[in-house]
N, C-alpha and C positions, 0 to 999 in steps of 0.2 A: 572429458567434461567434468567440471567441479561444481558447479551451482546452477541447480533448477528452480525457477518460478513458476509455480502452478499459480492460475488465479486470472482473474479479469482483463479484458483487453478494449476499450470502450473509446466513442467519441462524444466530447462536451461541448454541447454548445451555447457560449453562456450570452447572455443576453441584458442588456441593461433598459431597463424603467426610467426615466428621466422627471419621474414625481411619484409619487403614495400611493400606494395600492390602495388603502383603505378610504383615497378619496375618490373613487373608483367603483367601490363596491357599495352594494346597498345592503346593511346586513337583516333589513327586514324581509330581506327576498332572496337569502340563499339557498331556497326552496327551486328557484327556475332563474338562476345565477347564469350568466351569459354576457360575462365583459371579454372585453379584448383591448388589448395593452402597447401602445407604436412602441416599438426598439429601436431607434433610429443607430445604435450600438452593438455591434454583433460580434464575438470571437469564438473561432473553435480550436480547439487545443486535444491534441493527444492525451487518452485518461485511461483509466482502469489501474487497480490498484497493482497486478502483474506488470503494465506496460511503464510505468511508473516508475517500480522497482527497477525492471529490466533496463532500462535507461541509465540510470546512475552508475549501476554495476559496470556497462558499459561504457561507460566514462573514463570508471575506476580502473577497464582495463582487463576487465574478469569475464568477457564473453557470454553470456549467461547464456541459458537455454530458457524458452519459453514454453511451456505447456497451457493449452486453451483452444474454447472455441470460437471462430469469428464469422462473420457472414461476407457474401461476395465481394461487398463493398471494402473489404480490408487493402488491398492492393497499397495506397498511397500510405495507410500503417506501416505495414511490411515496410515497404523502403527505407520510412524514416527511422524503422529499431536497426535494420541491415546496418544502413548509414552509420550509427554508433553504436557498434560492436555487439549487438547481439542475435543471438543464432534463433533463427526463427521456423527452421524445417519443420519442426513438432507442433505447430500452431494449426488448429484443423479449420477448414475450410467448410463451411456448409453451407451451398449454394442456394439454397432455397432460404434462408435466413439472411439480415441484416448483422452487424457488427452492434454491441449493443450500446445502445445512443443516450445518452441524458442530458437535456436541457433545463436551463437554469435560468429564471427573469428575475433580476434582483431589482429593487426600488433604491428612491436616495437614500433608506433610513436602512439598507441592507437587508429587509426583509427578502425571501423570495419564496417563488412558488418553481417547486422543481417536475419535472415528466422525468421518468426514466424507463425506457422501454430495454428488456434485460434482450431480447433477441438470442443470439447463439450463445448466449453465457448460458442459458438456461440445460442449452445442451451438452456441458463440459463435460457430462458423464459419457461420453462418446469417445472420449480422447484417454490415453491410459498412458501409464508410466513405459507400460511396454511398445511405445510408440518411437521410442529415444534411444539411436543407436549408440549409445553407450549408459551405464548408469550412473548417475550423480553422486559427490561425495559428501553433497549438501545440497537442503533444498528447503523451501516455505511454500506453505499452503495459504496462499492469501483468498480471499474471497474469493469463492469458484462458481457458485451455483450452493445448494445446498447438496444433489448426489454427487456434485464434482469434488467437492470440499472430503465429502467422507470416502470417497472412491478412493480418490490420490491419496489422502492419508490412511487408508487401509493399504494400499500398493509397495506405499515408500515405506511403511512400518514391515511389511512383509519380507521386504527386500535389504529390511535390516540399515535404511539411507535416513540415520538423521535429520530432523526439518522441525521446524519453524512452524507453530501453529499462531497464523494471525487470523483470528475469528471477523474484526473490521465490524460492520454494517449488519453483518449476517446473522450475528449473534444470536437473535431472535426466532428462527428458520431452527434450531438444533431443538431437542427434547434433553433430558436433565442428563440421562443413560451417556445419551447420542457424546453431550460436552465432555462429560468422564471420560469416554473411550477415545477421543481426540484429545485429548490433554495427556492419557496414559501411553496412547501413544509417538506422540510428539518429545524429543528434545526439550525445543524451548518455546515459549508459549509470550506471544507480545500483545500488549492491548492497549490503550489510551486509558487518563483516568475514567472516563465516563465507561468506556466497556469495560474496565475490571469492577466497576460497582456492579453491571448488571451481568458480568461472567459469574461475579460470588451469588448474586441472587438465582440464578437461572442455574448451576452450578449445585449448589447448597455447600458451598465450600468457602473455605475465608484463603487470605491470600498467602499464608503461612503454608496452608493444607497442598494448595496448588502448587507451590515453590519446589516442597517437598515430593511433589511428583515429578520435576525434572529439574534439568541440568541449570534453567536460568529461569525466572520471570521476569518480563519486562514490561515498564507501565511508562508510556509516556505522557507528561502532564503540559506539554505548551511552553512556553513562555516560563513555565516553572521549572523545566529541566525532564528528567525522567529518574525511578529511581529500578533497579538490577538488583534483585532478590536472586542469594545462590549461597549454594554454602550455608547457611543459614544466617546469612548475615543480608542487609540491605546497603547497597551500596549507592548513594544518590551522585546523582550526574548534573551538572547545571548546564542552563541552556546557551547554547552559544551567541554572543552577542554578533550583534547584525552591521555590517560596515556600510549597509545601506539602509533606506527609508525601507518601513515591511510594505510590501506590492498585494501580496497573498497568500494567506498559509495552508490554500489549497496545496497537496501535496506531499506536505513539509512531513508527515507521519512514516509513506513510504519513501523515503528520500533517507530518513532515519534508519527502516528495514536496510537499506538496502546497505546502509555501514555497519548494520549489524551482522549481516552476511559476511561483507567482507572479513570485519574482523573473526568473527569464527573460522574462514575462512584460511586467516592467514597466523591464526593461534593466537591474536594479539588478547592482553590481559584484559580481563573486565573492565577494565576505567579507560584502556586504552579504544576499547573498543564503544566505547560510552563517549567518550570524547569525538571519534572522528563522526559516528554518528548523529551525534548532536551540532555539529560541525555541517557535514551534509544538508539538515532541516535545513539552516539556518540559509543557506545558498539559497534555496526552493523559495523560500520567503519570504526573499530580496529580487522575485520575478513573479512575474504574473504568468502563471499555468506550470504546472506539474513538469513539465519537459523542455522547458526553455531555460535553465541554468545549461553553463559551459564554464567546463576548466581543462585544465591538465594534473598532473600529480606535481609538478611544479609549483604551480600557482597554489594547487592545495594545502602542497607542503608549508607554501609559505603564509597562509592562511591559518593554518592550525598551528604556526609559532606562534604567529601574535595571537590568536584567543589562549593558549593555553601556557606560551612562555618552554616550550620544549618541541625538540624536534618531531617531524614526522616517524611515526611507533617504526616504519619497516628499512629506513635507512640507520 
C-alpha cells in the first residue's frame, strides 16, 4: 500500500429550480416560511471529498485505500470505487446509519439552498489507521468528521506516515490549539484561497509562519492557478486551460488533491507536480459531477503536452 485517503465518502443529490427562489419566497414571512419548489431535473452523483480523491488516483493507476465511515446504503458506492481501482476493505460500515447525503436545489440565477445530512461521517472516529492491513507510505486527511479528522491525524503522525492536511469545509469545527497541532503534524497542508484567508484567521498565523511548519503549502485559487509555498520560496502554478466548455467546478479542488498525491508520490518536482495537478482540475470541470471524468495515462499524457508544451514528468 502507498496512498491512504481518510476523509468523506457521500451521495449528492442535486436538483434543479426551473425559476427564482426569491420569486417564491415571501421575505416578510420567514418567520413560518413553508414553500416547496417542483425539480422537474434530478441528478445523483458520487461525492465526498475521500471518494473524490480515491477516484482519480484510481485512474491514475495508484490503487488507493480508502479510510471512512458509511451507512448500509453504501453497496452501489462500493462497487463503482471497486470498479476504478480502488481498495475499499478499510471503509466501515455502520448499519444503523445512512451514507452521508447532501442535496442541493439550484435556481436559474445558481442560487441554492443546500441539506446536508452528515450520517456516518459523523462517526469516522470509529475507523482507525490500525484497521489497514498494511501501512501507508502517504496519505491525506481530507474532511473526516471533526474527531475523525484529529484521530487519523494523531495516528498517521504517530506512526511516523506523512500526509496531507486538507482542512476543506471543516475549518470552522477546529479550535486555534486544535489547527496548530494538525498543521505541526501534517507534511503538507492544501487549502483553497478562501480557506487559507480563514486557516490564517482561525490559525493566528500568516501564510509564511505555516509554510514554515512543513514540507509544502498549497493554496488553490480557481481559474487563477494555485500558488506551492516551500523552501521558502512561492512557486505559482497556472490553471490549466479547458479543451472543453466548463460543465462544473464541482470537484475540480480534489481532483487537484489527488495529482498532488500522485506526484509526491512519485517524487515528481514541485512544478511538475503543480502541473499535472492543475491538469486533473481542469478534466473534473469539463464534466458534470466529481466522478465522471475518464482517461487513461495515454490520453493524459497527451493532454498535458499540449497544456504545457513537454512530456508527461514519469516517462
Amino acid at each position: 500500500m502507498s496512498l491512504l485517503v481518510c476523509g468523506s465518502l457521500a451521495f449528492d443529490t442535486l436538483l434543479a429550480f426551473e425559476d427564482r427562489f426569491a420569486d417564491h419566497i415571501l421575505p416578510d414571512h420567514l418567520a413560518k416560511l413553508s414553500a416547496a419548489f417542483r425539480v422537474p431535473v434530478m441528478r445523483r452523483e458520487w461525492g465526498g471529498c475521500a471518494g473524490n480523491i480515491a477516484y482519480t488516483l484510481g485512474l491514475l493507476g495508484e490503487a488507493p485505500w480508502v479510510l471512512g465511515a458509511v451507512g448500509a446504503d453504501f453497496a452501489p458506492y462500493r462497487a463503482h470505487l471497486a470498479a476504478n481501482g480502488v481498495e475499499t476493505d478499510a471503509i466501515r460500515v455502520l448499519p444503523d446509519a445512512y451514507t452521508a447525503q447532501c442535496f442541493i436545489i439550484s435556481d436559474v440565477d445558481a442560487n441554492q439552498i443546500t441539506a446536508f445530512h452528515p450520517g456516518a461521517m459523523d462517526r469516522s472516529a470509529e475507523c482507525s489507521v490500525a484497521d489497514l492491513p498494511t501501512l501507508p507510505k502517504l496519505a491525506i486527511v481530507a474532511p473526516s468528521g471533526r474527531e475523525g479528522t484529529l484521530k487519523f491525524a494523531e495516528e498517521l503522525s504517530a506512526a511516523g506516515i506523512p500526509f496531507v492536511f486538507d482542512p476543506g469545509q471543516e475549518l470552522p469545527l477546529f479550535a486555534r490549539d486544535e489547527l496548530i497541532g494538525l498543521i505541526d503534524a501534517a507534511a503538507y497542508v492544501t487549502v483553497n484561497d478562501y480557506e487559507s484567508e480563514l486557516l490564517l484567521q482561525r490559525a493566528g498565523l500568516t501564510l509564511a509562519e505555516i509554510a514554515d511548519k512543513v514540507d509544502a503549502l498549497i493554496v488553490t485559487r480557481g481559474a487563477a492557478g494555485s500558488d506551492i509555498y516551500t523552501g521558502g520560496e512561492r512557486l505559482s502554478i497556472p490553471a490549466a486551460a479547458l479543451e472543453a466548455e466548463l460543465a462544473d467546478p464541482a470537484g475540480c479542488g480534489d481532483a487537484y488533491r489527488a495529482g498532488l498525491l500522485y506526484g509526491l508520490a512519485h517524487g515528481l518536482s514541485w512544478a511538475d507536480t503543480g502541473h499535472v495537478a492543475s491538469l486533473l482540475g481542469a478534466l473534473v470541470a469539463e464534466q458534470s459531477g466529481a466522478q465522471n471524468h475518464r482517461f487513461d495515462i495515454d490520453s493524459l499524457a497527451a493532454r498535458y503536452r499540449r497544456a504545457y508544451g513537454h512530456g508527461w514528468p514519469l516517462r
